[in-house]
Every structure is written in C-alpha cells, then in structure tokens.
N, C-alpha and C positions, 0 to 999 in steps of 0.2 A: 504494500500500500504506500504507495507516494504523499506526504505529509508535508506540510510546512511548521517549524518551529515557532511558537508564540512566545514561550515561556519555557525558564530552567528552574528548578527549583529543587535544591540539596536538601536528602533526605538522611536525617541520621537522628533514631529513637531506638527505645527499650520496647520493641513486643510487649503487650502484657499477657497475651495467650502462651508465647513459648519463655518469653523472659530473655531473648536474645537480641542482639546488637540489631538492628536493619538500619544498612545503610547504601545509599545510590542517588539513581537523580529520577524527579519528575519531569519528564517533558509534555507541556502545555500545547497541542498541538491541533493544526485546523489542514481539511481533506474535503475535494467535492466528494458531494452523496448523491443517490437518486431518491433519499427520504426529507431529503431539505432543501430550499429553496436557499441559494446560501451556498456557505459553506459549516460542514459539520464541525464540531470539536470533540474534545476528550482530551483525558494525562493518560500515558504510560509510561509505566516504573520499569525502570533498567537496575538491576541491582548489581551493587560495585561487585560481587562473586559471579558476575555473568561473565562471558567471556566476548560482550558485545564491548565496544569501542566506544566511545565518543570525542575521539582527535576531529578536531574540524568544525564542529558541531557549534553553532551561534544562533543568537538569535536572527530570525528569519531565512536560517538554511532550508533548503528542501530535500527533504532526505526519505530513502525505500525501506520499509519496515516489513520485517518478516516474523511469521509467529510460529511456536512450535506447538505441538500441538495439545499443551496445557494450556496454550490463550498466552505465554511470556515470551518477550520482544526475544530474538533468536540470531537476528542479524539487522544491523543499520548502514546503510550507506548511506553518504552525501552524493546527492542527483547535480550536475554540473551543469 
C-alpha cells in the first residue's frame, strides 16, 4: 500500500498486560481509498524489534507498506 507520511511519533511505554518495554515509532499516515471521498488515514506501529527500516523516512515521504500476515508492517520502502 502506497502511503504518505503525516506524522512521527516515538513510542516508548511499560505494557500493562505483559509489563514489558514497547518501544518504536507511530506513523501518522494518509492513502487514497475507494470508501472515502478524500483521502483515508490511520497510524501504524513499526516496533524498534522489527526488522523494518526507517532510514529516509520524513515527514511527507511517500513510502510502500507491506503487511505480514498478523496485520504488522513487514516491509517499508521510500517511493521516489
């Protein structure tokens, strides 16, 4: 899914279900859809244990998102 960056925003908390660290980054991001008039939004959580990247990555980059198939970002590239 091809995506434009809105927004970064650093994630670093205590779980209260597991009581462990989480930490990574939210990206605030907006995609045309065929259910809006517009365009859509949404965050998705890249956790720093992922082995996804984000060298390059700015606001207002447009970048390919791939999902594995738990629904967690799996791969990111920046679109040029």
């Amino acid at each position: 899914m091809k995506a434009k960056v809105l927004g970064i925003q650093k994630v670093d908390y205590t779980s209260r279900k597991t009581n462990k660290q989480v930490t990574g980054v939210t990206l605030h991001i907006s995609y045309p859809s065929n259910n809006v008039d517009g365009q859509a939004v949404e965050t998705v959580f890249i956790s720093e244990r992922s082995n996804v990247s984000l060298d390059g990555v700015g606001l207002e980059s447009t970048v390919e998102l791939s999902y594995n198939r738990w629904g967690s970002v799996d791969n990111l590239a920046i679109c040029k």
